[in-house]
C-alpha positions as CSV (number, residue, x, y, z in Angstrom):
1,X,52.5,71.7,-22.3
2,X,55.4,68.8,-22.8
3,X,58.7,68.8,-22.9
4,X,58.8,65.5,-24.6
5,X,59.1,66.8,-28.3
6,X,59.3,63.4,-30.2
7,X,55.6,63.2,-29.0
8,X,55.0,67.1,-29.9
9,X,56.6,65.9,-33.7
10,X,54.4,62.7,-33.9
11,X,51.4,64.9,-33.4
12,X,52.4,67.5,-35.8
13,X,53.1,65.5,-38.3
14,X,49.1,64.0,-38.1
15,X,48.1,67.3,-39.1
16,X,46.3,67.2,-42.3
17,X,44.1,70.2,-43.5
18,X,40.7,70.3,-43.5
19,X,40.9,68.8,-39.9
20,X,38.7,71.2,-38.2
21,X,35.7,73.6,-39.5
22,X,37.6,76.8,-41.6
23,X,37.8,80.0,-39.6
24,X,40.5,81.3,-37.6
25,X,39.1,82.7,-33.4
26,X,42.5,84.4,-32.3
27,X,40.8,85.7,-29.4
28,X,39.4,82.0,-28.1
29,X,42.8,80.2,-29.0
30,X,44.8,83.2,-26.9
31,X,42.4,83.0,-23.8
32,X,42.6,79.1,-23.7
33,X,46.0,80.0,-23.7
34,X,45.7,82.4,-20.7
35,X,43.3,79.7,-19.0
36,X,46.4,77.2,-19.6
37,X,48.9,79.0,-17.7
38,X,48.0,81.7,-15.8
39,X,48.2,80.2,-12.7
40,X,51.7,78.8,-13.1
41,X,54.6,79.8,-10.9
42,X,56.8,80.2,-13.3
43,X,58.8,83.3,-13.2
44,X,58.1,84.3,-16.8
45,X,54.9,83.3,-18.6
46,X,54.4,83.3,-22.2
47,X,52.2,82.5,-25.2
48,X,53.7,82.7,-28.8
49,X,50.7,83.1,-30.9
50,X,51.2,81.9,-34.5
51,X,48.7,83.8,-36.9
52,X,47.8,84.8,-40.4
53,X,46.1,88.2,-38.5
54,X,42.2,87.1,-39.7
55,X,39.8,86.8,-36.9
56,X,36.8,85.6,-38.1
57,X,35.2,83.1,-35.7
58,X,35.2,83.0,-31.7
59,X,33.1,84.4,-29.2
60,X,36.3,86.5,-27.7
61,X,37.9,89.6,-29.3
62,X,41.7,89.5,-29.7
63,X,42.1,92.6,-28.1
64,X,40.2,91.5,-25.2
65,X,42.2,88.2,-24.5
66,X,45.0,90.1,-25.1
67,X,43.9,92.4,-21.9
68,X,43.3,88.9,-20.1
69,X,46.8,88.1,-20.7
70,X,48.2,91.3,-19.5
71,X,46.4,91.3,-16.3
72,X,47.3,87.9,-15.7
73,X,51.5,88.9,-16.4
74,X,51.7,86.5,-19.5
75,X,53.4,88.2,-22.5
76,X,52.2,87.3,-25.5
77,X,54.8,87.1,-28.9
78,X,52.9,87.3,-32.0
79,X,54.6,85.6,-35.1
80,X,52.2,86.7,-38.1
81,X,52.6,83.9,-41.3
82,X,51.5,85.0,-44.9
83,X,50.7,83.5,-47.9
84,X,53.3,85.4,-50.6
85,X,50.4,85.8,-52.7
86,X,47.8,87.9,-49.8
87,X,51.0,89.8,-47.9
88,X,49.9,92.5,-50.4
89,X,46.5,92.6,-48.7
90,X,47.8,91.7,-45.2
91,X,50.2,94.5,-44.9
92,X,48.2,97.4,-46.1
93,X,45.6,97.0,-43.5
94,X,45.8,97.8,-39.7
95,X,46.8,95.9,-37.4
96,X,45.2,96.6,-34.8
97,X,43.4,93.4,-33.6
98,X,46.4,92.5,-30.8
99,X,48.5,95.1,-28.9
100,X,52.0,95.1,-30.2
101,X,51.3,93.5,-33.7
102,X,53.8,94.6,-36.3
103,X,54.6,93.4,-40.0
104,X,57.4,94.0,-41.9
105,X,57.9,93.2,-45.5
């Protein structure tokens, strides 16, 4: 966690594709999540989880680490990104993967 954004900007902008094996674990990225902040004292905890809605790798089920989160207080705001070309595909199947998933066309 930073507030220091020029150094959050610097390390986005090294992000090149192809950087890490293919496969997307929603489930292990939100529980390091929890890990990362569930014991803070901050009045409000939250994780904004940015996803294309495929979970195909990890060893932790969304649904599960979403539980973890719950128990632990944290809220967790899911911001689902599509290609134009698969939203066809995305939004005709069910969500169902984290509580509280919507898409809208």
């Amino acid at each position: 966690m930073t507030t220091d954004h020029a150094v959050l900007i610097n390390l986005l902008r090294e992000i090149q594709s192809g950087m890490i094996e293919d496969g997307t674990a929603i489930g292990m990225g939100l529980a390091t999540a929890v890990n990362r902040i569930k014991d803070s004292q901050a009045k409000s905890k939250v994780i904004i989880l940015l996803t294309d809605g495929v979970n195909n790798k990890g060893e932790i089920a969304p649904a599960t680490a979403a539980g973890i989160a719950k128990t632990f207080g944290i809220r967790v705001y899911t911001i689902g990104v599509v290609h134009r070309e698969w939203r066809h595909i995305l939004f005709r199947r069910p969500m169902d993967t984290i509580p509280g998933y919507a898409c809208r066309n």
